[in-house]
N, C-alpha and C positions, 0 to 999 in steps of 0.2 A: 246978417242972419247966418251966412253959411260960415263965416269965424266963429261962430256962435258952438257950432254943431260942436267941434271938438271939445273947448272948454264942456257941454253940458254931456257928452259922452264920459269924460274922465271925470267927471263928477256923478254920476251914476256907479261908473267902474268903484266908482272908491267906497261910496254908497252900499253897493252890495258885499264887498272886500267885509266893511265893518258890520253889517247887519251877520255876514254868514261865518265870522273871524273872533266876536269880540266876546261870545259867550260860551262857554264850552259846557258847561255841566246845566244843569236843572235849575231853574230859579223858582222860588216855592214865597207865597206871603205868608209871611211869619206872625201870628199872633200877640199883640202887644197884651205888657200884663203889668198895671198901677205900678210904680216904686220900682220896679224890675228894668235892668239895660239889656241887650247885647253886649257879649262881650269875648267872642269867637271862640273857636273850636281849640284856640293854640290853647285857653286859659284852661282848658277840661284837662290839656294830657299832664299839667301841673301833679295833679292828683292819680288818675283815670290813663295811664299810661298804657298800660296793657291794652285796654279797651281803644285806644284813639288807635295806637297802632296796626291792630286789627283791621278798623271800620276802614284803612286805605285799600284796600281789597275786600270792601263790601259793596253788595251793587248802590247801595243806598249812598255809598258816597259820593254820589254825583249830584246830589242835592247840595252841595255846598257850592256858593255861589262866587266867582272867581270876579275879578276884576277889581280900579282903583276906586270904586263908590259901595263896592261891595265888602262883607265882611265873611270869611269862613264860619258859615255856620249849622255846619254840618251836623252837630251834635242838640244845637237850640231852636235845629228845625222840628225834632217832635220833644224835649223834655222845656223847653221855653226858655226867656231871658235869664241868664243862671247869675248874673251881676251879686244877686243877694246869698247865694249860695255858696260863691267864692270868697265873699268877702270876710263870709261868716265860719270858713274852715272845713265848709260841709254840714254845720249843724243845724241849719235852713236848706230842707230839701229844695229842688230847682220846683217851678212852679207845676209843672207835668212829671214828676216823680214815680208815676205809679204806684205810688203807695207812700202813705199817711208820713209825714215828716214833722218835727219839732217847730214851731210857730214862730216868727219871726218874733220880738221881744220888744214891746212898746216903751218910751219913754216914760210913760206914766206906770210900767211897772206890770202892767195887765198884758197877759197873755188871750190873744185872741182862742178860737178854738180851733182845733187842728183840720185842716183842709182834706175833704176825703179823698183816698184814691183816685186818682186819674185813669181809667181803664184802658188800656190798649186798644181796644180795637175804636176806639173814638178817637183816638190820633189817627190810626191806617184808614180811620174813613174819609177822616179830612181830603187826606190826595187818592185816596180809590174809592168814591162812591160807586161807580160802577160795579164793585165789590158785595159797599152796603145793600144795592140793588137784587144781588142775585142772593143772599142771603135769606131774603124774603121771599124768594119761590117758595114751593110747596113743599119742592123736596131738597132738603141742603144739609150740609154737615154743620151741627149743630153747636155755633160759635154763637148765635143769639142766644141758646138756653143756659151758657157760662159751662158744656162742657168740654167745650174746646175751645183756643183760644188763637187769635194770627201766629205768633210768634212761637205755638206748634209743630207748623209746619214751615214756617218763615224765620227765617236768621236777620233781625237787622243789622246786629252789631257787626258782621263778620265772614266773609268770602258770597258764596250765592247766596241769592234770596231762598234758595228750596234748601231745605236742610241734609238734605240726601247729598248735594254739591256735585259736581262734576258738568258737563258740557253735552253730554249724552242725553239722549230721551230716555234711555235705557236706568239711568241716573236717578232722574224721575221718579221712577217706578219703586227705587229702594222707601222712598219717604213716603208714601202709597202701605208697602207691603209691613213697615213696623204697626199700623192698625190692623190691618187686612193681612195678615201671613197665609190663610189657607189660599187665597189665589196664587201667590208665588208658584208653589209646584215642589218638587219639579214634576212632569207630567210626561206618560210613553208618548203621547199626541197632542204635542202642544197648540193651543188658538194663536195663529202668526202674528195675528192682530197684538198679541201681547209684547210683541217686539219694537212696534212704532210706541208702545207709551199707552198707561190708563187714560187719560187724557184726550185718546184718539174717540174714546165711548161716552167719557164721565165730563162731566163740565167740574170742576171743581170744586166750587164754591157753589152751586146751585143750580136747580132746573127746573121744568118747568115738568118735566116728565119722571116717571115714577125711578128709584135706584139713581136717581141724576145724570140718566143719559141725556148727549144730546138731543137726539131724535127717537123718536116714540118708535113702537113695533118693529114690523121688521124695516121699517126702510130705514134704519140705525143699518143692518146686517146688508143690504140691497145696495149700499153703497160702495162695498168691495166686491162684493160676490154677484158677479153681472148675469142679468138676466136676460133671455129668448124667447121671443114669442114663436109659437113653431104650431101651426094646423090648429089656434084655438090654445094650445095648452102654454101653458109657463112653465118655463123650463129653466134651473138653476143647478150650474153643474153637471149638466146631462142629463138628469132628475126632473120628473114633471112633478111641479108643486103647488099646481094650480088648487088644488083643493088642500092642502096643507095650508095655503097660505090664507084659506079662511077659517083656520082655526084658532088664530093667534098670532102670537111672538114666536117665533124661532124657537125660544127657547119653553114657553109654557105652553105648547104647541103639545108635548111631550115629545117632540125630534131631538132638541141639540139641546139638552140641559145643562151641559158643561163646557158653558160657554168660555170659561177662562179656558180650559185644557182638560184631555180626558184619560184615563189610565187603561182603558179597556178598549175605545172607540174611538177609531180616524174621523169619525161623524160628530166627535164632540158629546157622543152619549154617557151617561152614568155606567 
């Protein structure tokens, strides 16, 4: 038994070696689709060159699945098996196309009818339902009602997922401000908060609370802005706001209405 020990130690070792060694990127179950192969990512840049070259610096391209059982399939993980597509020169869209492509062409002569649009956001829900989840709050930006769409604010083909790109939270805020410019500013008194990122207030994709903050009234604002209790009163910033603070929001309070930043007022006033 104590011979033993070694052997089943270096067998563990190795164990863990290949469990935490052998996969490196995202492995995704791929949707099989009748008559249709895989037939990897090499066979897209045939044509689609520009675009594969791209997608090696998109976040998404970690969906392509490495190893010797596996096959790059980075591009046929949201457009599907393109086997038919290639074969045919491009004139058989790939099965997830996004839009209506010419019918494959039967032996018998007969032309099926053409396959509808494949919508976007029904790939991206496949791997983020989390997403499809918060879309369904009460209050969301409105990608269910078709007039917005993922790939809006989302680049798949190409460098970041946020189309603004950069590393910054600051970054952020540009893909934010091309809807929204009146927040931008620029402002004599700016809300700091604007610094960490919309993000820090907004949920994205959805909430639960009205303008799609995270958190309801003031304890969204109660979270930076620390509070004192002091002989009974509430005290925020040296300021008792004890009775302020039963009038509302921060901001429908009539206190601090310019919550993004203010041109006239360190208080955040109009």
């Amino acid at each position: 038994m104590i011979r033993c020990a070694p052997a089943a130690a270096a067998v563990a070792l190795a164990l863990a070696f290949i469990s935490c060694g052998t996969v490196h990127r995202a492995v995704v179950v791929l949707p099989e689709v009748p008559g249709a192969k895989y037939i990897g990512s090499k066979e897209c840049e045939q044509c689609h060159d520009k675009l594969c070259r791209d997608f090696v610096t998109a976040d998404h391209a970690r969906l392509m699945a490495e190893g010797p059982n596996a096959r790059n399939v980075g591009c046929e993980s949201c457009h599907g098996p393109a086997s038919l597509h290639s074969e045919s020169g491009g004139e058989v869209k790939p099965p997830y196309s996004f839009s209506a492509g010419r019918p494959q062409a039967t032996s018998f002569g007969v032309q099926p009818p053409l396959q509808q649009a494949r919508s976007t956001e029904t790939v991206c829900f496949q791997c983020h339902p989390n997403v499809r989840g918060q879309f369904g709050l009460p209050s969301h930006h409105p990608v269910p009602e078709g007039r917005l769409g993922c790939t809006t604010c989302h680049s798949p083909h190409k460098g970041s997922i946020f189309r603004a790109g950069g590393t910054s939270l600051l970054s952020e805020n540009e893909l934010c401000f091309g809807c929204h410019p009146k927040e931008r500013g620029p402002y004599v008194f700016e809300h700091e908060a604007m610094r960490e990122g919309c993000t820090t207030c907004h949920s994205a994709h959805g909430s639960v609370n009205a303008k799609m903050l995270k958190i309801r009234d003031a304890n969204l604002c109660l979270r930076c802005h620390f509070q004192q209790v002091s002989g009974g009163a509430i005290l925020i910033g040296g300021s008792d706001h004890t009775l302020r603070l039963q009038q509302g929001t921060c901001w429908t309070g009539g206190c601090h209405e310019a919550v993004h930043g203010s041109r006239v007022s360190s208080a955040l006033r109009f």
